[in-house]
Kinemage of the C-alpha trace (Angstrom):
@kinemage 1
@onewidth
@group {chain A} dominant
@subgroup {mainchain}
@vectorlist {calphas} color= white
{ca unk a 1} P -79.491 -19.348 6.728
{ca unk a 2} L -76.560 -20.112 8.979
{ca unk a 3} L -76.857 -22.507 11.539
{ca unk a 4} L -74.153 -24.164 13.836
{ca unk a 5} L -76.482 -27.190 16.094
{ca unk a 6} L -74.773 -28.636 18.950
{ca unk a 7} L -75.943 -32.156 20.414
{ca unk a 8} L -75.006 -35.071 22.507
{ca unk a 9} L -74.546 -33.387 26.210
{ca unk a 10} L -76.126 -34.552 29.180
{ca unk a 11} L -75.788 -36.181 32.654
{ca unk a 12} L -72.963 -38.370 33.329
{ca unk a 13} L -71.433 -39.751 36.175
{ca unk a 14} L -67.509 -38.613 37.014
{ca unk a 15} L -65.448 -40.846 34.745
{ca unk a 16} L -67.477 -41.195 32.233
{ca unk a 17} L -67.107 -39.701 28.753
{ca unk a 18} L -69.519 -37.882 26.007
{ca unk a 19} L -69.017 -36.803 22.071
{ca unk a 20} L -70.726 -33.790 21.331
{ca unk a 21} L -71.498 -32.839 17.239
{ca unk a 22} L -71.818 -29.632 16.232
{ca unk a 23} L -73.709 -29.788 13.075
{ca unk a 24} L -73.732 -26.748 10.589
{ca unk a 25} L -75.711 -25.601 7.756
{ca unk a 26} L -75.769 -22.633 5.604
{ca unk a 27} L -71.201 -22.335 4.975
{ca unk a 28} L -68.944 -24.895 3.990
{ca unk a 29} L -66.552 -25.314 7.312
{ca unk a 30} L -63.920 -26.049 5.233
{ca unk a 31} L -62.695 -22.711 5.384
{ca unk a 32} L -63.237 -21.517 8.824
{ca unk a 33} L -61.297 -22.920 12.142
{ca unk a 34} L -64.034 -24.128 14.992
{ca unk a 35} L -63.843 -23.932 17.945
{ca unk a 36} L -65.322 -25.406 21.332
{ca unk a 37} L -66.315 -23.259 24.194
{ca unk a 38} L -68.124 -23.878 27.612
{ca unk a 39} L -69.628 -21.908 30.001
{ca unk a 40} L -70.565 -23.090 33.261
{ca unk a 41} L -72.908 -21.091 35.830
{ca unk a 42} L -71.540 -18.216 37.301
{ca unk a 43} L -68.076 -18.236 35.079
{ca unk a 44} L -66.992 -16.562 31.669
{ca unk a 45} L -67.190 -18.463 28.733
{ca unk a 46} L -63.803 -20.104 28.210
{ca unk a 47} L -62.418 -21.708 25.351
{ca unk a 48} L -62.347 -25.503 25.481
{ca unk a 49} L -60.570 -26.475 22.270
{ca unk a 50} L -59.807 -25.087 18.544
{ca unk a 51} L -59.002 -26.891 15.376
{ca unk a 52} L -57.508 -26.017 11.935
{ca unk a 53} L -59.573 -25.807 8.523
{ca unk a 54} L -57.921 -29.033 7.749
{ca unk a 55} L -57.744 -30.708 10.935
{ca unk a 56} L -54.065 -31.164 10.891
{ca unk a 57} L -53.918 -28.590 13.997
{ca unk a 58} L -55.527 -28.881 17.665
{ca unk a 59} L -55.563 -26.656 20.872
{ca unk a 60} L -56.960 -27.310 23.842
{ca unk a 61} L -57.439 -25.601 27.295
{ca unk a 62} L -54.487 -26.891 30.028
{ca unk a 63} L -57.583 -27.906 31.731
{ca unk a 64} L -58.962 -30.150 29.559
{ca unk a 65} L -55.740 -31.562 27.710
{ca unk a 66} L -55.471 -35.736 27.254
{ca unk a 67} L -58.967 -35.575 28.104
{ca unk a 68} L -61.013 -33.667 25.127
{ca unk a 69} L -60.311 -34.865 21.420
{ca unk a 70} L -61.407 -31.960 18.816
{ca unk a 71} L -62.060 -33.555 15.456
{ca unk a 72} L -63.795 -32.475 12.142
{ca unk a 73} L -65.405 -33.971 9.172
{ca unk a 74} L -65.727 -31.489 6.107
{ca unk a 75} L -67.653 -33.397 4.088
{ca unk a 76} L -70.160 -33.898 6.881
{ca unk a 77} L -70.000 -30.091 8.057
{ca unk a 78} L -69.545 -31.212 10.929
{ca unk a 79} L -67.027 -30.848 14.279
{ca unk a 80} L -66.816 -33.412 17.347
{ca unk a 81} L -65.699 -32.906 20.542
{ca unk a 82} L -64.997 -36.216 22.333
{ca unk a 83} L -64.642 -35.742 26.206
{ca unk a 84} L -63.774 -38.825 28.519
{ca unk a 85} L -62.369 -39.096 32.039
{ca unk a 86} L -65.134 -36.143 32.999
{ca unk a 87} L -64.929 -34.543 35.906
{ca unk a 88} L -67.738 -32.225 37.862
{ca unk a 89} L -65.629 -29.227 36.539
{ca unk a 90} L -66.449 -29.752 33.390
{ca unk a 91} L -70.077 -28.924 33.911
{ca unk a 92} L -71.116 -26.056 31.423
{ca unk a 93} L -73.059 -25.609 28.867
{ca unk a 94} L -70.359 -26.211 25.158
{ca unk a 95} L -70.817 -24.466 22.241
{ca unk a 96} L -69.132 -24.626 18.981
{ca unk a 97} L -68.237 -21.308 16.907
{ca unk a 98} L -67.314 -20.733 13.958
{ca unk a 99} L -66.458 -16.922 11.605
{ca unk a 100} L -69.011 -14.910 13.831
{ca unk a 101} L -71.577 -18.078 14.267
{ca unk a 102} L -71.957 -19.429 17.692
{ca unk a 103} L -74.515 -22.495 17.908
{ca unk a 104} L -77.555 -22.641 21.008
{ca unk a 105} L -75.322 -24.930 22.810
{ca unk a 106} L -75.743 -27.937 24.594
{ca unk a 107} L -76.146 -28.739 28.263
{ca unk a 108} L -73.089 -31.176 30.032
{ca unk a 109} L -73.362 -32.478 33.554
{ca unk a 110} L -70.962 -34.361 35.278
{ca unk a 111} L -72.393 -35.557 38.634
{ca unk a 112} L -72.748 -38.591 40.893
C-alpha cells in the first residue's frame, strides 16, 4: 500500500523556521522526482519546490527561493523541506507528491 506521510508543520511566529518530512512507504523514491506543494485557504494549490531522483537538481517557487531548502534521503524514503525566515504568506497546508501519490498533508502557520 502506498503511502506518502507528511509531518513537522505547525504554529510559528514570523521569522522563524520549520522542516517538514514527508515519509513514504509502499515505492522506492529513488525513481520518482517529489515535489512540495501548499495550499493555503481560499487559493489553488501551488507548487512550493521539486527535486531530482538523485537530488542533484532543485526548483523552487520565486516566492519561496533562499528561503525553502528541498532535500531527499533515498535510503530513508524520505524528502525534507526546510523553511526558515517564514512569513504569514506562507500559511497553507504542504504536501509532498510523488508519480500520482499525494500525502494528507500537514498544517503550517506563520503568525504572531
Amino acid at each position: 500500500q502506498v503511502q506518502l506521510v507528511e509531518s513537522g508543520g505547525g504554529l510559528v511566529p514570523p521569522g522563524g523556521s520549520l522542516r517538514l518530512s514527508c515519509v513514504v512507504s509502499g515505492f522506492p523514491i529513488s525513481n520518482y522526482v517529489m515535489y512540495w506543494y501548499r495550499q493555503a485557504p481560499g487559493k489553488e494549490r501551488e507548487l512550493v519546490a521539486r527535486i531530482s531522483n538523485t537530488g542533484g537538481s532543485t526548483n523552487y517557487a520565486d516566492s519561496v527561493k533562499g528561503r525553502f531548502t528541498i532535500f531527499r534521503d533515498n535510503a530513508k524514503n524520505s524528502v525534507y523541506l526546510q523553511m526558515n525566515s517564514l512569513k504569514p504568506e506562507d500559511t497553507a497546508v504542504y504536501y509532498c507528491q510523488a508519480f500520482v501519490y499525494w500525502g494528507q498533508g500537514t498544517q503550517v502557520t506563520v503568525s504572531s
